[in-house]
FIVOFI-397150 format. One line per 8 residues: number of its first residue (from 1); for each residue y, z, x of C-alpha. Coordinates in steps of 0.2 Angstrom, whole numbers, plus 5000, padded with zeros to 4 digits. Example, Ala and Ser with C-alpha at 12.3 -4.5 7.8 and 13.67 -1.06 7.14 Angstrom:
BEGIN
1 = 4978 5039 5062; 4995 5036 5068
This chain:
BEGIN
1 = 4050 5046 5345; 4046 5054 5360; 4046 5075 5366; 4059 5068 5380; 4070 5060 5368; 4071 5074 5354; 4075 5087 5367; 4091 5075 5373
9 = 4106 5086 5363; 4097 5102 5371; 4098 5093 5386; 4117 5088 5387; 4121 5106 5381; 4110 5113 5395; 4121 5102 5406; 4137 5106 5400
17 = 4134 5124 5403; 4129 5120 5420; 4146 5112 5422; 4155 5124 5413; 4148 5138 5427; 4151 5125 5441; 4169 5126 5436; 4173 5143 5435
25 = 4165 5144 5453; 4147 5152 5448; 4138 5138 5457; 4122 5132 5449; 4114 5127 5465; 4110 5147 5469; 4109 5149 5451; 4096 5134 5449
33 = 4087 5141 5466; 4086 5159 5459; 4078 5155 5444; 4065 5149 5451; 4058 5166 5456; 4050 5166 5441; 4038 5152 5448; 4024 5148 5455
41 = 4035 5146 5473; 4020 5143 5485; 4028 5126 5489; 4045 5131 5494; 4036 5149 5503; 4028 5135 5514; 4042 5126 5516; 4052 5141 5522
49 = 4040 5152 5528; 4022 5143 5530; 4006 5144 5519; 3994 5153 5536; 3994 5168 5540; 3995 5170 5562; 3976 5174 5567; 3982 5179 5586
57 = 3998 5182 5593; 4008 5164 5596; 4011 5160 5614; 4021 5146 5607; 4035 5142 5594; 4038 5124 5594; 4029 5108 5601; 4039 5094 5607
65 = 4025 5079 5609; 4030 5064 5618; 4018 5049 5613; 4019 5035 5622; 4014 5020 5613; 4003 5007 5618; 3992 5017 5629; 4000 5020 5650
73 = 3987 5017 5663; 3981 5034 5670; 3976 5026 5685; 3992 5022 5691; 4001 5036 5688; 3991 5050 5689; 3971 5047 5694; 3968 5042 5713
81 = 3954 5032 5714; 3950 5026 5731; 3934 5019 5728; 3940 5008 5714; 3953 5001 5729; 3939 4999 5740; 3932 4987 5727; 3946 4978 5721
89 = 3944 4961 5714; 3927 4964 5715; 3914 4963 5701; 3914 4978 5690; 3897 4985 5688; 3884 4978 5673; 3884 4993 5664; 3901 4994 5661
97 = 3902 4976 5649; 3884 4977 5644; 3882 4982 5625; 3902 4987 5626; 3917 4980 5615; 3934 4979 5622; 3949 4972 5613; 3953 4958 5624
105 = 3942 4958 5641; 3925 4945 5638; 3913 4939 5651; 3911 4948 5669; 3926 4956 5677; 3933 4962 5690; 3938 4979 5696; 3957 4983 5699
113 = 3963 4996 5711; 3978 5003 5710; 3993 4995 5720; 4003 5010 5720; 4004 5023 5731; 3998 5041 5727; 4005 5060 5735; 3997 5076 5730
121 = 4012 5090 5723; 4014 5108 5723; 4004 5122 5724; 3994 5113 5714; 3992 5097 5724; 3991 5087 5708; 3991 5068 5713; 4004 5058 5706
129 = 4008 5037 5708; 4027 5034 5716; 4031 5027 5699; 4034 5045 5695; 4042 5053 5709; 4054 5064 5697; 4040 5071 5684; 4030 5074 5703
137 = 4042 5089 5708; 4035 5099 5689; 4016 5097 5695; 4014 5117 5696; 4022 5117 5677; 4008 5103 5671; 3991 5107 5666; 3983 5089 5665
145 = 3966 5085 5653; 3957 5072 5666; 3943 5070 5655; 3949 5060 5637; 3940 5051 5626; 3943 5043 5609; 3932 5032 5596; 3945 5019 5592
153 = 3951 5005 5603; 3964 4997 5594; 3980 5005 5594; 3982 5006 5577; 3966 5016 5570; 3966 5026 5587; 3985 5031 5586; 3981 5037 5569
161 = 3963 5048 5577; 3975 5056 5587; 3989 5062 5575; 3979 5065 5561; 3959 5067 5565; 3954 5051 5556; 3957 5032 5559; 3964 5028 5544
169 = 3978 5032 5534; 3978 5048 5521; 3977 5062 5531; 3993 5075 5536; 4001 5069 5555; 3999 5085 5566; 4015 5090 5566; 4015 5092 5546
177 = 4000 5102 5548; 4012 5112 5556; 4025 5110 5549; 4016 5116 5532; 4008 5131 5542; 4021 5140 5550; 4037 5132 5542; 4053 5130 5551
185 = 4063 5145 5556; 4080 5132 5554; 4085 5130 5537; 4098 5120 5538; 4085 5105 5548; 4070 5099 5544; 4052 5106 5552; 4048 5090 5558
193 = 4058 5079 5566; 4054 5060 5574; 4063 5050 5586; 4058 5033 5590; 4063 5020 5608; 4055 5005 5606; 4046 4995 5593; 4037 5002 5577
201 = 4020 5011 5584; 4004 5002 5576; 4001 5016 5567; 4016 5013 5557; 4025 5029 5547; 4009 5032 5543; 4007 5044 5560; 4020 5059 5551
209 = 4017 5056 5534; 4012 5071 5524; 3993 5064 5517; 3988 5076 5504; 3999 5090 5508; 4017 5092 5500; 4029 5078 5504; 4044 5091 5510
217 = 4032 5093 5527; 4032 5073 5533; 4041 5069 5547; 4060 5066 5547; 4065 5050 5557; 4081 5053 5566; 4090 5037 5573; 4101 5035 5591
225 = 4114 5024 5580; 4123 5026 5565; 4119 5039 5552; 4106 5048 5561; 4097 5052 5545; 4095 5036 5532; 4108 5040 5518; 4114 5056 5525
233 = 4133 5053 5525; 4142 5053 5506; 4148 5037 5501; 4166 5032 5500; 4176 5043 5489; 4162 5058 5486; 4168 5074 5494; 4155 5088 5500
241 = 4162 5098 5483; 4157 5084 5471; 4139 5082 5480; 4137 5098 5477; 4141 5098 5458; 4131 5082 5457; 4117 5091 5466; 4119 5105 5454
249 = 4115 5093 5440; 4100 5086 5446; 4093 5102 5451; 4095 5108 5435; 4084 5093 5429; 4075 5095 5441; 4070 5113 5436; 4069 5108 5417
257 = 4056 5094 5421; 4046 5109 5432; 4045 5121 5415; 4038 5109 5406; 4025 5101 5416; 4022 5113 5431; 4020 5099 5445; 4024 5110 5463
265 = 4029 5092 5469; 4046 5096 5459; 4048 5112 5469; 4046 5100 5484; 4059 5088 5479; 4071 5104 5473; 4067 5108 5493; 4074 5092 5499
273 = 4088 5091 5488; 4094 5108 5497; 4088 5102 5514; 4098 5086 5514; 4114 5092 5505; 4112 5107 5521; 4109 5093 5536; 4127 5085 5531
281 = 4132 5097 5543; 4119 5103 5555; 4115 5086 5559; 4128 5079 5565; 4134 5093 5575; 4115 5093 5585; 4116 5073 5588; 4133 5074 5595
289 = 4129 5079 5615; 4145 5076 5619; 4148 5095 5622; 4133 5097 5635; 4140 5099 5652; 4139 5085 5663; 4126 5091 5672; 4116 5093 5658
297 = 4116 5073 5656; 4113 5068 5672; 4098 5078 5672; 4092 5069 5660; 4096 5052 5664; 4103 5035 5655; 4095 5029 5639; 4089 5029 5623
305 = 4073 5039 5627; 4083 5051 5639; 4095 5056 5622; 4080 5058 5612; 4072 5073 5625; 4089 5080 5624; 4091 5078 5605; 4071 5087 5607
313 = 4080 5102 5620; 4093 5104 5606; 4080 5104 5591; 4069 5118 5596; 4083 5127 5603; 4087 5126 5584; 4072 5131 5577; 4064 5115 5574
321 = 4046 5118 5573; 4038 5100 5579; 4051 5087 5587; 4039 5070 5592; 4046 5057 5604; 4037 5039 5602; 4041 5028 5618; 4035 5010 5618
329 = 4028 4998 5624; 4016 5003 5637; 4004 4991 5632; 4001 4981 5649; 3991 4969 5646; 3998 4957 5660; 4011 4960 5671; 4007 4976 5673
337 = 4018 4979 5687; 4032 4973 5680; 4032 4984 5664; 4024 4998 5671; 4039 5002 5682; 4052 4998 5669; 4045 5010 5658; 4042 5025 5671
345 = 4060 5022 5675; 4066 5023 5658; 4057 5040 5657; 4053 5047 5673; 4068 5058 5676; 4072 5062 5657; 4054 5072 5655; 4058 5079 5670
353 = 4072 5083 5667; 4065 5090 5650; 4054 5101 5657; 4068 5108 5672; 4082 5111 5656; 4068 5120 5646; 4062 5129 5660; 4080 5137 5664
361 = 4085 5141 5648; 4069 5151 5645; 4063 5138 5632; 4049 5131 5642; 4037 5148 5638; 4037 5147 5620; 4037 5128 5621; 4024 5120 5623
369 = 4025 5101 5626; 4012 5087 5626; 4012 5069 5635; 3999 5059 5628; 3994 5041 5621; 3980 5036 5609; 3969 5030 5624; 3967 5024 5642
377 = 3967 5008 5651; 3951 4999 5659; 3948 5001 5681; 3945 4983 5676; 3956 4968 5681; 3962 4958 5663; 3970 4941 5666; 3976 4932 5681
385 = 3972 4940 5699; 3990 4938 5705; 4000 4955 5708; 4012 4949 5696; 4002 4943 5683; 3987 4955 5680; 3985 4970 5670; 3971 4980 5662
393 = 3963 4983 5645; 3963 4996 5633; 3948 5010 5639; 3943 5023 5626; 3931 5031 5639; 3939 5041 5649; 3959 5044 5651; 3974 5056 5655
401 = 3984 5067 5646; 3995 5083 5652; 4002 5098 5645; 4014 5111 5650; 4023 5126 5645; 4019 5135 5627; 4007 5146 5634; 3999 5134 5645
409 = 3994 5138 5664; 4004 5125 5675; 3996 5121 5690; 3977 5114 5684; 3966 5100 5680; 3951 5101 5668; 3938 5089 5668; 3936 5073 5679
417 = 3934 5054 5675; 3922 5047 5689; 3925 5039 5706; 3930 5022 5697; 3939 5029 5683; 3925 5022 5670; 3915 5036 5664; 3920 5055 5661
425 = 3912 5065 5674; 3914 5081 5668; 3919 5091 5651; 3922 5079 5641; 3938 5082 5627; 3942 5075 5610; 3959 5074 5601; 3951 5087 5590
433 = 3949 5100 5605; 3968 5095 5607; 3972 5099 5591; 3963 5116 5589; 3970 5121 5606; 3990 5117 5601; 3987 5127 5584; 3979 5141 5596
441 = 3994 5141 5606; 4003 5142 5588; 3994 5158 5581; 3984 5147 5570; 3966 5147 5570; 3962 5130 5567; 3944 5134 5557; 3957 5145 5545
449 = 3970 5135 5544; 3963 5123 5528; 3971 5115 5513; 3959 5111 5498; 3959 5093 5492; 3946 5081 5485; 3934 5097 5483; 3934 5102 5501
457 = 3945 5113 5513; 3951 5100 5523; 3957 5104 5541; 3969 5094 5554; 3950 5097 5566; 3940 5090 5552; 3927 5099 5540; 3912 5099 5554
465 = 3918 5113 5563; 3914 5107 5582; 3932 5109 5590; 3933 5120 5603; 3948 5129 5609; 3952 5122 5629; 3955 5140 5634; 3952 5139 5654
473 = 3971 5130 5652; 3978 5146 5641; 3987 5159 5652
């Protein structure tokens, strides 16, 4: 006979003393939650008040990071290139096939210029493509990052680089390195929050799982219809007192099983217990936007995405640490035109309308918000030549992402791709640099901020300790 089963009369007494205290209105959910003080708690500090200590001043409280899957083509929104117009449907230069790998494009191509037309912005005068004539009138907020490069091009492996610093699965997702470092300042939602328009990104869940560190920081998927949390509501006929008391039960077990075999990972699920029985109330209150003034809306736009940066808006305003937007597809193999301009207008107006509601309500300072994609797209022409019908490759070389607010300076460029938009011309940047910057911005010195698993301190910047802070982007 088992340990388990001998302690089972202990057990059901146990319980029946929790209910007795349950009744008479005691409440073992504090009671359970108390007792823990006399445990090792360093789970549930993290949760609620982050394992690293601040090594500078945070510029920045929360991160809102809008990924857009499948990789948009940087030059035909943001990078004028006139020479790679000059030589459209012209063959593209030996050196930039010879000894390469691409994921689709074989033999010789041609280049592809742009079809769009391009106007400088602002103080700044920041060029930006007609697809994107709302996001244009926030160029003096943007800081952009010209000069990109990534190791991986398959979208899979290279979305996976860019969350979590390797292109394989295992790893913590940026925003539960965060989430585990600062801890959410909003009991009653989770740290880490994901909203998804669009199809599954390659990457899978994988991209805010937790890896090796505790499972209360991995991402929360919120959802535009029905429960907004998987399993949130109560079933039929199970009031909010009756979840409570069953709660109570559980965490009772749950604190039994912890005695006895000290495994923090119970402390984690005693955490989520209390944090889902807390977001039946909070949750539903933040997804209903029905009390934003009109205004608010229209500033924003129609559409999925477009509630989803509002839903973001609403989050950080709550104290959500890390809220991440995934927009798909952008992957424009062929018919780039097509595509490319149904998904700019699906999003064009509700980032910039992101950026103008955080900006007014003060938010925009200590938020700092990130557009980016797990790669770039080739200067060279894929598929058939026609207008309609071409479109371009995936390009791990050289490609585009912005940054604003959160302590950035708006209003600047750093590095440069080159006058056909192949090879980085000047200071070149990793996702690595990225990530060491944003936990800068954070309070968090990225070389400090470790978590010791498989025998090393393992770091979101990896253990070679070569990322580099952009700080000619940092006000």
């Amino acid at each position: 006979m088992s340990d388990e089963s001998m302690n089972y009369p202990q057990q059901v007494e146990a319980l029946n003393r929790r209910a007795f205290l349950s009744r008479t209105g005691i409440g073992l959910g504090a009671l359970a939650l108390d007792s823990l003080g006399m445990f090792d708690q360093s789970v549930l500090a993290s949760a609620a008040r982050g394992a690293f200590k601040r090594a500078v001043a945070p510029k920045a409280k929360s991160v809102i990071f809008l990924h857009m899957v499948g990789a948009p083509s940087q030059l035909d929104l943001f990078e004028d290139k006139p020479e790679l117009r000059r030589f459209d449907r012209k063959l593209a230069p030996k050196s930039f096939v010879e000894g390469k790998r691409f994921a689709f494009l074989r033999g010789h191509p041609k280049l592809l210029g742009s079809p769009y037309n391009f106007s400088r912005h602002g103080q700044s005068g920041a060029p930006f493509s007609e697809l994107f004539p709302h996001l244009a009138k926030c160029s003096d907020d943007i800081s952009f990052i010209r000069s990109m490069k990534t190791e991986e091009f398959n979208h899979g492996p290279a979305q996976m680089l860019a969350h979590t610093g390797l292109n394989r699965g295992g790893n913590p997702s940026l925003g539960s390195w965060v989430n585990y470092g600062l801890g959410s300042s909003n009991k009653a939602l989770p740290g880490y929050v994901v909203f998804i328009s669009g199809v599954l990104p390659g990457g899978g869940r994988a991209l805010w799982a937790n890896g090796f560190l505790p499972s209360v920081h991995q991402g929360v998927e919120f959802r535009s219809e029905g429960e907004p949390v998987l399993f949130l509501n109560n079933p039929k006929n199970v009031d909010r007192m009756r979840r409570r008391r069953m709660i109570d039960g559980i965490q009772g077990l749950n604190i039994k099983r912890y005695e006895s075999s000290q495994d923090r990972e119970i402390l984690t699920r005693i955490e989520q217990y209390e944090l889902a029985f807390r977001m039946q109330s909070s949750v539903p209150e933040l997804m209903d936007i029905s009390g934003e003034p009109a205004a608010v809306r229209e500033l924003y736009g129609e559409g999925e995405f477009a509630r989803h940066c509002l839903h973001a808006r609403r989050l950080v305003e709550r104290g959500t640490r890390f809220v991440e937007l995934f927009n798909a597809s952008w992957d424009t193999h062929g018919k780039q035109d097509q595509q490319l301009r149904r998904q700019c207008r699906s999003t064009d107006q509700a980032i910039a309308g992101l950026l103008h509601d955080l900006k007014q309500r003060g938010l925009l300072g200590e938020t700092l918000v990130v557009w980016a994609s797990e790669f770039g797209r080739t200067p060279m022409l894929q598929g058939e030549e026609s207008p309609e019908k071409c479109g371009r490759d995936h390009h791990k070389e050289a490609f585009t992402i912005w940054l604003a607010g959160g302590g950035i300076k708006g209003g600047q460029s750093y590095g440069a791709s080159d006058e056909l938009g192949y090879w980085i011309a000047e200071n070149p940047v990793r996702f690595r640099d990225v990530h060491a910057t944003l936990l800068y911005l954070l309070g968090l010195d990225h070389r400090r901020a470790s978590f010791r698993f498989h025998g090393l301190d393992q770091r979101l910047t990896g253990v070679e300790d070569d990322a580099r802070i952009l700080s000619s982007l940092l006000i």
